[in-house]
C-alpha angles and dihedrals in degrees: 000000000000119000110240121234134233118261111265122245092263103049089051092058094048085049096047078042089056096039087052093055097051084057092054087059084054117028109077117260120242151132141201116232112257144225138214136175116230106200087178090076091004089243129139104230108210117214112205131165090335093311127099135208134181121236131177111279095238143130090250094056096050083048087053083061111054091246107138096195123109122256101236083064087070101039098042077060090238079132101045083148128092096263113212111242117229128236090028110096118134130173107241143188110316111244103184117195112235136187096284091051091050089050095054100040094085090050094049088038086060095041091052093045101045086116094074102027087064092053080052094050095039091052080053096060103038081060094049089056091048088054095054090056099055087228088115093062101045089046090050088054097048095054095045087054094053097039089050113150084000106078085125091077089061091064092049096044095043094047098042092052104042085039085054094049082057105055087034107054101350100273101195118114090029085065087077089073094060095050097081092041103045098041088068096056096037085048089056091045077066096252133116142270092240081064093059095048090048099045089053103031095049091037087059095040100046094048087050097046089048088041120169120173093006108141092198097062118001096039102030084050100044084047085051098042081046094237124124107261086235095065112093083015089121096058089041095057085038089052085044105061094036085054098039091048092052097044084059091048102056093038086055089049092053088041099052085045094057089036091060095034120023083191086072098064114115080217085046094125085045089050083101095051099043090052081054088049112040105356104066093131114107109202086215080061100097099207096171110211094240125189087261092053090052096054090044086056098041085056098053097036081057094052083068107035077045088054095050096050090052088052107042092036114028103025092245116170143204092297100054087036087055094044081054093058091040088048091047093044085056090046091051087045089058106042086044090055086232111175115223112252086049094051097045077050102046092041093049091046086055095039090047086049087063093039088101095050080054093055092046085053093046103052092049091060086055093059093053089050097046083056094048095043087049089045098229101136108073096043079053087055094044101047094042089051081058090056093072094052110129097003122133126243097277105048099033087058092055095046091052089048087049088040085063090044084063112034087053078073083062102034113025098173122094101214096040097051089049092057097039093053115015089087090054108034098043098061085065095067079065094053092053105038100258134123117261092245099068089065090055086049085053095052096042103048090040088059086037101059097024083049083076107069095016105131086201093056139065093291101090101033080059087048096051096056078059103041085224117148119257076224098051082050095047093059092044097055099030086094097050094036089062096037084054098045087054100054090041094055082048092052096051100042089054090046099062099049 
């Protein structure tokens, strides 16, 4: 009898696509009136019940309206998002999301994130060009004969670094870029490619959970919970380093196990195809790391390093990230002698090989867009803030931790869930006796744990580069997820008494 496979990345999200508009058929529609600041006239425009009105940009009227944040966080452009109003939810009009719209919301999710499908498929590209080259494999080869009996120091080095972009500006959808090149290397230091995924991905996500000066998550939250980003700075580095240690830990431990027994890979029956894929590089193939091939790598190691300077410095975007990698595919062109027709070739072939990952990142766009057109969002923010009334301290620490769990399903972006609920959220630390930070640590280690296994988030899109399982994944992380989950439910209880 043959063994059934595990639905592909793509048939889960049309499934959880499928599974969102028929709540929107039974969750109550509804929607709390919004605010914006308008620096142009130096206004706030109220949205309410699809009509907007002007009103003067002060700290009375924010006062009017029940916001507790200070005006300067509007005005210093740290909220530059619509910010839900408390104590204004209404159920409105349903608007249930039917076939046609199901049908639609894939195309309109990868119309609304072609921003960051082209830096995938520019990234793509830009490796497509490398391997043409041959620059990848004598690089590969190198590094596997330096790092000899010390492959170890590649797991620490990879995770610390991308873990600290993530505490540090919010490194989550660039790590996509790294996947393709890291894998290869990880592959020829005799681990898996379950190694390299986790390496990146948790580096990402536990920086991000444990962020610090992350503007996306720890700084756009506490201006939206109208608390300075500093207070509550000193748990999070603390929480940081104790996550980020354990996380390396428990990579090194899988990664010792497979080093010592391939047989002990969860990809193990996949361990033919990723050598096809990404471990094409025979050790008894001499590639000799000429002048022409350094240069070749210098070039496409500064694309990134490039790339993260333009994030973290200049608030560049997914379009200049994705000119860098362009640019950096034509030097390389150049440097490499590559005529044009091979080139336009070389660079479509890479770019077609991340076209599914396009599609993942597409269709769960489409999710999010199918929840927002059926207004369910905001009646699942305002029946889950009415779940804490009454609680103590303690517990009411932890629900709010396992609320955000939840509510990342619904609202997998950062940035987005901080504007949407802070104003809400935060008002019930004051009704409890806490510190409004802590409801910022709740939200950002719930999305943050949660963020690992969450199927509307980055995880599938990293799988997909990969062509691992969500299931295979799921067996890798379970462990951590749950050790994590402990210490952070520890951390937060003690932190409230």
């Amino acid at each position: 009898m043959k063994k059934r496979k595990f639905p592909s990345a793509q048939t889960i999200l049309l499934v959880i696509a499928a599974f969102v508009a028929l709540l929107t058929w039974v969750i109550p529609s509804g929607k709390y009136d919004s605010l914006t600041y308008n620096k142009l006239d130096n206004t706030f425009i109220i949205l309410s019940k699809g009509k907007t009105r002007l009103i003067p940009a002060s700290q009375k009227s924010l006062d009017q309206l029940n916001i507790k944040i200070p005006l300067e966080n509007f005005t210093n452009g740290a909220i530059y998002k619509p910010i839900s109003i408390p104590d204004t939810y209404e159920k409105v009009a349903a608007n249930p999301q039917g076939f046609f719209e199901f049908v639609q919301s894939p195309i309109k999710g990868i119309i609304e994130a072609s921003d960051v499908i082209f830096l995938v498929l520019f990234i793509g590209g830009l490796i497509g060009i490398m391997n043409l080259t041959g620059a990848f494999d004598a690089g590969i080869l190198w590094m596997s004969s330096v790092l000899k009996g010390r492959e170890y120091i590649l797991i620490i080095l990879t995770t610390t670094l991308v873990a600290l972009g993530g505490t540090t500006f919010g490194f989550a959808e660039e790590t996509l870029a790294f996947i393709p090149i890291l894998i290869p290397v990880f592959i020829a230091a005799k681990y898996d490619a379950m190694v390299g995924i986790a390496c990146v991905f948790l580096g990402s996500s536990v920086g991000t959970m444990c962020s610090t000066t992350n503007p996306f998550a720890a700084i756009i939250a506490s201006d939206a919970a109208g608390i300075s980003w500093t207070t509550g700075l000193y748990g999070r580095v603390m929480m940081f380093c104790v996550c980020t240690t354990i996380s390396i830990l428990y990579i090194l431990r899988y990664a010792k196990r497979v080093k010592n027994d391939a047989a002990k890979s969860i990809i193990f029956d996949q361990k033919e195809e990723m050598e096809n894929l990404f471990g094409g590089v025979s050790e008894t193939k001499i590639i000799k790391l000429n002048y022409k091939l350094k240069i070749i790598i210098f070039l496409f190691t500064a694309s990134f390093i490039i790339m993260v300077i333009g994030v973290s410095l200049l608030d560049w975007w997914f379009t200049e990230m994705a000119s860098v990698f362009l640019v950096g595919a034509l030097l390389i062109g150049i440097v490499a002698k590559i005529n044009e027709s091979d080139f336009v070739n070389a660079f479509s072939k890479g770019a077609g090989e991340l076209l599914g990952v396009a599609f993942i990142i597409g269709i769960a766009r489409g999710v999010s867009i199918l929840m927002k057109d059926g207004c369910i969002s905001d009646t699942v923010l305002y029946n889950t803030s009415a779940i804490t009334e009454g609680m103590n301290k303690g517990v009411f620490v932890n629900a709010m931790f396992f609320i955000y769990n939840g509510l990342s399903f619904f609202i997998p972006s950062s940035s987005g869930m901080a504007v949407l609920s802070m104003p809400i959220m935060s008002p019930l630390a004051d009704t409890v006796g806490i510190g409004r930070e802590i409801i910022v640590n709740t939200y950002m280690y719930g999305m943050g744990i949660f963020g690992f296994i969450n199927p509307t988030g980055l995880i599938l899109a990293t799988l997909g580069i990969v062509k691992i399982g969500f299931d295979k994944w799921l067996k890798f992380v379970w462990p951590l997820v749950i050790i994590l989950t402990l210490i952070t439910m520890v951390f937060l209880t003690i932190s409230v008494y």
